[in-house]
C-alpha positions as CSV (number, residue, x, y, z in Angstrom):
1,X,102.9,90.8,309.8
2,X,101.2,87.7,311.6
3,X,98.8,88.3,314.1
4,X,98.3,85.4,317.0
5,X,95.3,83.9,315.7
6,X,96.8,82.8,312.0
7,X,96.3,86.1,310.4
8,X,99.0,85.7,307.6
9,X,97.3,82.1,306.7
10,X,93.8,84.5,306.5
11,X,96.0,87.2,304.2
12,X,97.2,84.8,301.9
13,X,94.1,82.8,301.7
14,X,92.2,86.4,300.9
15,X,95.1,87.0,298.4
16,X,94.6,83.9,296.6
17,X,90.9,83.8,296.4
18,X,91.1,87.4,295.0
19,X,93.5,86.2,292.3
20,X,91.3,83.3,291.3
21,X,88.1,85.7,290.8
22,X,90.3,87.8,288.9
23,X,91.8,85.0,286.8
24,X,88.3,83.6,286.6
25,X,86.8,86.8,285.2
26,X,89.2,87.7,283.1
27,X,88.8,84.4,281.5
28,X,85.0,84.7,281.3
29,X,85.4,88.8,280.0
30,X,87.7,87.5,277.5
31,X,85.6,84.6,275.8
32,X,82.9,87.3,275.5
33,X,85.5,89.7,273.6
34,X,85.9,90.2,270.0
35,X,89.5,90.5,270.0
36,X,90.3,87.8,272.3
37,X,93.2,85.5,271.1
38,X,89.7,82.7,270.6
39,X,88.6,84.7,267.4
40,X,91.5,87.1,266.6
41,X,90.1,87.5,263.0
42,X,91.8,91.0,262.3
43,X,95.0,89.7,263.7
44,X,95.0,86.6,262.2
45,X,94.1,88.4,258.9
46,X,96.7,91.3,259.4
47,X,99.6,88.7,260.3
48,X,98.7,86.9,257.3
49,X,99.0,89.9,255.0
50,X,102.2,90.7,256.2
51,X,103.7,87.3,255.6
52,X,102.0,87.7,251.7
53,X,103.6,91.0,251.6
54,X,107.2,89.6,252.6
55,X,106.9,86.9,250.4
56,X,106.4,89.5,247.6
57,X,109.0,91.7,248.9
58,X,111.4,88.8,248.9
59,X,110.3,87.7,245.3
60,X,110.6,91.6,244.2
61,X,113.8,92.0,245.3
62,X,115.0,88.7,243.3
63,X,113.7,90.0,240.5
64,X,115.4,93.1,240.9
65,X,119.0,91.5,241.5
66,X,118.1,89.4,238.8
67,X,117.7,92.3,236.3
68,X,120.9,93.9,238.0
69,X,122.7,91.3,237.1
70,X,121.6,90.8,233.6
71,X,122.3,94.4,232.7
72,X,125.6,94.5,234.4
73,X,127.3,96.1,231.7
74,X,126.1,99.9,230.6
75,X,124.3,98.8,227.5
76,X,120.7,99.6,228.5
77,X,121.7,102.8,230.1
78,X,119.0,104.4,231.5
79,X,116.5,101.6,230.4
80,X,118.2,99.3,232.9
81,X,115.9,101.0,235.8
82,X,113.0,100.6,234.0
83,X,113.2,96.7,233.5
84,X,114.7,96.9,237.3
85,X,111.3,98.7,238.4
86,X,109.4,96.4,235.7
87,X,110.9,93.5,237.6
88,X,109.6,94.6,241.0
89,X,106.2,95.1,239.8
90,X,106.3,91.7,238.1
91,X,107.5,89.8,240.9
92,X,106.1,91.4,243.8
93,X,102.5,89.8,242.9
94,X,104.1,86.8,241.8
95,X,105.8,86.5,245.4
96,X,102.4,86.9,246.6
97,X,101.0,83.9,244.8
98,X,103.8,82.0,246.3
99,X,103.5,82.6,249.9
100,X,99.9,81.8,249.2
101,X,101.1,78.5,248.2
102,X,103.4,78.3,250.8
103,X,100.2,78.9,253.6
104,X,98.5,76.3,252.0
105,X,100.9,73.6,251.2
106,X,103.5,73.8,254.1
107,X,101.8,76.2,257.0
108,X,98.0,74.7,256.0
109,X,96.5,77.4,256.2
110,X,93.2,76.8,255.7
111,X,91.2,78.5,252.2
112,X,91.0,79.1,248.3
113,X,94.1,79.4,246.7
114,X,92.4,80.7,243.2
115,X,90.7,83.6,245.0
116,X,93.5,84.6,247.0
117,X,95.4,84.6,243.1
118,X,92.4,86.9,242.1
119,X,92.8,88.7,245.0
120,X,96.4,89.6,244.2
121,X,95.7,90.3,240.2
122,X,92.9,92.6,241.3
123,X,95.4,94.5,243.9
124,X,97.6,95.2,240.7
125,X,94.5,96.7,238.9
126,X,93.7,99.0,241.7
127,X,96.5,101.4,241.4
128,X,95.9,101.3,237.3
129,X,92.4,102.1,237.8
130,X,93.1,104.6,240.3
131,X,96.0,106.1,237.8
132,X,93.3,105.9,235.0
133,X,90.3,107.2,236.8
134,X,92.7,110.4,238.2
135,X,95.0,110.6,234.7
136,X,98.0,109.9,236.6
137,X,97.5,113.4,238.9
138,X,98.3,111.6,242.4
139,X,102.0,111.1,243.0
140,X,103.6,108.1,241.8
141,X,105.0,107.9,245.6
142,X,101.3,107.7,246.2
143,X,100.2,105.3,243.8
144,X,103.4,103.0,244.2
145,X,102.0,102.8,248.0
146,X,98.6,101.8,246.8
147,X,100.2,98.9,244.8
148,X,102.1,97.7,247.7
149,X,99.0,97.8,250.3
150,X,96.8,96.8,248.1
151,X,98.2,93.8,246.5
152,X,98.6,91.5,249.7
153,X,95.4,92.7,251.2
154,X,92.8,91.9,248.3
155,X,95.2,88.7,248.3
156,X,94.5,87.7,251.8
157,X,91.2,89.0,252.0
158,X,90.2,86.9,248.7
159,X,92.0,83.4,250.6
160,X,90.6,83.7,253.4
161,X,87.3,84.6,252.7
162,X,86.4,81.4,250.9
163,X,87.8,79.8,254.8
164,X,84.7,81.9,256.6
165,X,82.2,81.2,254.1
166,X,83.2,77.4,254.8
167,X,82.8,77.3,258.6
């Protein structure tokens, strides 16, 4: 499609100043966003929360095979799934704590390590208080699930807070 007098030059010049006003205002729209990737606070928080919660699920589940294994033979019976579900409880915050550490010290992610530890210790008194406030009438299913939001949430929300306060 060229015309005589340099119309394709005119097309693609018209195509190419459109895409740089489009570019340029996108840019410009975006730094005034909230969500842009410049401030992505409730991604960056989000993501983080994740990587606490599969640090605890990692830590969990080692405590679990190490229970397993320690109760190989059928002399604990039945009691064998309660130190196997004891050992979840008990390592899922602690496998918190240590991909807390694991932000700070090797990722350096910036914030307080002692309120993120809070953080996680008040996440396992949430589902007792809820248990205790309710006397145990929600479902376990439901109060198990409350443990395993709550736990890296009030972790990350208590490290990271002390970052914002900061800066």
């Amino acid at each position: 499609m060229s015309n005589r007098d340099g119309g394709e030059h005119q097309e693609s010049d018209v195509v190419t100043e459109l895409v740089r006003r489009t570019v340029s205002g996108y840019s410009s729209v975006m730094a005034q966003c909230p969500i842009s990737p410049r401030t992505h606070g409730f991604a960056r928080f989000f993501l983080f929360a994740a990587g606490i919660a599969a640090s605890g699920l990692v830590c969990a589940l080692i405590f679990v095979l190490a229970v397993s294994l320690l109760m190989r033979n059928d002399s604990a019976g039945f009691g064998a799934l309660g130190l196997a579900l004891g050992g979840a409880m008990l390592g899922y915050p602690l496998g918190a704590m240590s991909g807390l550490f694991i932000f700070k010290r090797v990722l350096r992610v910036k914030g307080s390590l002692p309120l993120g530890i809070i953080g996680a210790l008040v996440g396992v008194a949430v589902p007792v208080a809820i248990a205790s406030i309710t006397n145990a009438g929600l479902e376990p299913d439901v109060l198990i699930v409350v443990y395993f939001i709550t736990v890296p949430l009030l972790c990350a929300l208590g490290y990271l807070a002390r970052s914002r306060t900061a800066s």
